[in-house]
C-alpha positions as CSV (number, residue, x, y, z in Angstrom):
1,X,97.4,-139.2,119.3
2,X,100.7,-138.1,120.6
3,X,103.8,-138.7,119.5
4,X,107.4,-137.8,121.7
5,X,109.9,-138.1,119.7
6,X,113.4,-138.3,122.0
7,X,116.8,-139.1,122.5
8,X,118.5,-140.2,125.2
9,X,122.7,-139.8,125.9
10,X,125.1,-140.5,128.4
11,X,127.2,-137.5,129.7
12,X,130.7,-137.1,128.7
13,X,131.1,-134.5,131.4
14,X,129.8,-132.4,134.3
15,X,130.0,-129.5,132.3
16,X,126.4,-129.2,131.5
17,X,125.9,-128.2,135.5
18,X,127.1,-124.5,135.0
19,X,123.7,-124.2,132.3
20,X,120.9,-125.3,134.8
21,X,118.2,-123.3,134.8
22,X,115.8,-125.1,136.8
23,X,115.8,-128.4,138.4
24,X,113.2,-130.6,139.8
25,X,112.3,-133.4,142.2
26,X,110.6,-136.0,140.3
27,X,108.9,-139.4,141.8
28,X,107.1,-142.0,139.5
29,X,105.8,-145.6,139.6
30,X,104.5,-147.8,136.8
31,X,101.4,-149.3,136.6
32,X,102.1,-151.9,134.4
33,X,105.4,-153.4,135.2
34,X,108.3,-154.6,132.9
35,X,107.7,-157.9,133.1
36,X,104.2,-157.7,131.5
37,X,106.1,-155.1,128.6
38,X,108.9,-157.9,128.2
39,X,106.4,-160.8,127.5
40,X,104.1,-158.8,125.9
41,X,100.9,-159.0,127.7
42,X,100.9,-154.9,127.7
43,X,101.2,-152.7,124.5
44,X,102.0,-149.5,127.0
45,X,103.5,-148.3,130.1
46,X,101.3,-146.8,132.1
47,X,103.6,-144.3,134.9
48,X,102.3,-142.1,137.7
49,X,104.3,-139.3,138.3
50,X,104.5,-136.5,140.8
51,X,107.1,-133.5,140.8
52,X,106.1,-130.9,142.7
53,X,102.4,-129.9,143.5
54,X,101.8,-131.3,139.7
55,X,101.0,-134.8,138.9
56,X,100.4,-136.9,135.5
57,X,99.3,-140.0,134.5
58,X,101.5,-141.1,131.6
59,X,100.8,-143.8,128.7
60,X,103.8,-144.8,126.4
61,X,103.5,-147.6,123.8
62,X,106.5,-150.1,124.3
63,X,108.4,-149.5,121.1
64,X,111.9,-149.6,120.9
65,X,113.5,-146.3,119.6
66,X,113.3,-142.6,119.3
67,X,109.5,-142.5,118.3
68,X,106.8,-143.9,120.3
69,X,102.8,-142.9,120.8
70,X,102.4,-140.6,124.4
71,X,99.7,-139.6,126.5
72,X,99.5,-137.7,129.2
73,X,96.6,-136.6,131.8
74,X,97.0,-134.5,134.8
75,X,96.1,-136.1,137.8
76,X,94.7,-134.8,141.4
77,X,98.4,-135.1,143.4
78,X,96.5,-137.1,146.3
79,X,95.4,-139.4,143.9
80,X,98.9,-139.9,142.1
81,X,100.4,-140.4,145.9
82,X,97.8,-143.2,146.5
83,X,98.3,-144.9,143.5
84,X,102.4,-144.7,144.2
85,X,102.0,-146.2,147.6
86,X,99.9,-148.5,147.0
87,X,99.7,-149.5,143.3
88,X,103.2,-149.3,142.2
89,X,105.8,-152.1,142.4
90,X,108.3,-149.4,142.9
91,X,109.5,-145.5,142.9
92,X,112.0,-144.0,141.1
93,X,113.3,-141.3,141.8
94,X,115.6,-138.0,140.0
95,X,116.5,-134.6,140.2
96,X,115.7,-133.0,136.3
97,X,117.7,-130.0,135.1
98,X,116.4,-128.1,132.7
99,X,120.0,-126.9,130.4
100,X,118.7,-124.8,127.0
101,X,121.4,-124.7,124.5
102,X,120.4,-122.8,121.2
103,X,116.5,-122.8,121.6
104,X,116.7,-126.8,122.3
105,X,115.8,-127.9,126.0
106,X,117.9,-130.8,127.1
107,X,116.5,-132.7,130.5
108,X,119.3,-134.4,132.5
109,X,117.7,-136.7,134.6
110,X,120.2,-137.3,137.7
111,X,119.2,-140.3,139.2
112,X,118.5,-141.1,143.3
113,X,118.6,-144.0,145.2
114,X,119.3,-147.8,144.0
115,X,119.9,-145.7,140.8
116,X,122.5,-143.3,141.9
117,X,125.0,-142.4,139.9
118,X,123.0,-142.3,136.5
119,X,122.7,-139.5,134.7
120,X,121.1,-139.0,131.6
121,X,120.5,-136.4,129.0
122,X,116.7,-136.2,126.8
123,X,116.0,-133.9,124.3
124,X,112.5,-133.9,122.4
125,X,112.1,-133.3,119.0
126,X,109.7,-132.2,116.2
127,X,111.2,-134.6,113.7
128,X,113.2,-137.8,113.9
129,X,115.3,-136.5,111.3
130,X,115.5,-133.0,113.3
131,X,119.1,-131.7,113.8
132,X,120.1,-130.1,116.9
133,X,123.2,-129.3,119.0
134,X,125.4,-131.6,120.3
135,X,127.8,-129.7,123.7
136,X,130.9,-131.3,124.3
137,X,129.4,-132.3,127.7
138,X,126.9,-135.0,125.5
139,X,128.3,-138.2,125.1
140,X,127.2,-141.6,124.3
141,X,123.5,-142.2,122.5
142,X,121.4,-144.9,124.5
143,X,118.2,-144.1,122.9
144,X,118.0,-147.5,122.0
145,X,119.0,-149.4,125.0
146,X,116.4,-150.4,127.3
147,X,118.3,-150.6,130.0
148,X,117.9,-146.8,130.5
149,X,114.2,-146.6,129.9
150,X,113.0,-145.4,133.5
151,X,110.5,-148.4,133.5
152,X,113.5,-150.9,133.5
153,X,115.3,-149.0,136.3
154,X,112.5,-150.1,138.8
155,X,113.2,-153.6,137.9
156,X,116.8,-153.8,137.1
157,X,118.4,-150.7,139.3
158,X,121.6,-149.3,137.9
159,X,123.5,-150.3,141.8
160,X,122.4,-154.1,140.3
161,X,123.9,-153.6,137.2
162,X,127.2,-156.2,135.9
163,X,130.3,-154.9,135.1
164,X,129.6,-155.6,131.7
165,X,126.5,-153.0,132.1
166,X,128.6,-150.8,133.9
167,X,131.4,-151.1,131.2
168,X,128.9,-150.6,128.4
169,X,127.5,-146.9,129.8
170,X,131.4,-145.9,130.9
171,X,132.1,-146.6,127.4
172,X,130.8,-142.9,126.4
173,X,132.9,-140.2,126.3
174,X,134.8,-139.2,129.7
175,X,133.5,-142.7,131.0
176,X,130.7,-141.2,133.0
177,X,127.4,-142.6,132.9
């Protein structure tokens, strides 16, 4: 079984965007939507994802936090564009830049459409204890808030979001979200 073990932050600032060293178009749809995770009915989320001339099928149990069991297949692309036209309730869709700092690989996921205007750092990690660096440009920790897990974006877009949820993510750092 795998295990990702990952944080999630807000950005403080732009200042990551001088360290890209690769970015990619990503598009993915879930299988089993959040509805069926909120009222527990499913134990995963089960995502199709394309970037590229690459594609996966992804299964994540629905834990809250920083640890949670992962698996993921490749996928023949035709089959992964089917199933995202056809079996998905939605697409979501991001830009993700690659920035290493020290040896760690941070992936800023810059979100499109309904979801403009997100932007959100991940790093993996070998341990949940693990300590690694934190750039000025990293701000607010939302590894815990659902709200930002890409499954919930589908549902609940971040153009839908209150003022309250708005207020909440500009509360990091620089107020950027």
């Amino acid at each position: 079984m795998g295990i990702e073990i990952e944080r999630k932050f807000l950005l403080a600032n732009d200042d990551w965007r001088a360290a890209v060293t690769q970015s990619k178009h990503i598009a993915q749809g879930y299988l089993v939507n959040v509805r069926a995770l909120r009222e527990g009915t499913a134990r995963a989320s089960v995502r199709v994802r394309i970037s590229g001339e690459q594609s996966w099928l992804n299964i994540k149990s629905v834990e809250l936090g920083i640890a949670r069991a992962e698996y993921e297949l490749p996928l023949p692309l035709a089959d992964a564009q089917s199933m995202l036209a056809t079996l998905c309730d939605g697409v979501l869709e991001k830009t993700r830049h690659h920035v290493d700092i020290d040896g760690w690989l941070f992936e800023i996921d810059e979100f499109l459409g309904d979801n403009h205007g997100l932007l959100v750092a991940e790093i993996e990690l070998p341990a949940t204890d693990a300590v690694f660096p934190r750039p000025a440009w990293l701000g607010r920790e939302v590894s815990n808030l659902a709200r930002y897990y890409n499954v919930n974006l589908i549902e609940h877009p971040f153009a839908q979001w209150s003022d309250a949820e708005r207020d909440a993510a500009d509360a990091s750092p620089g107020g950027q979200a």
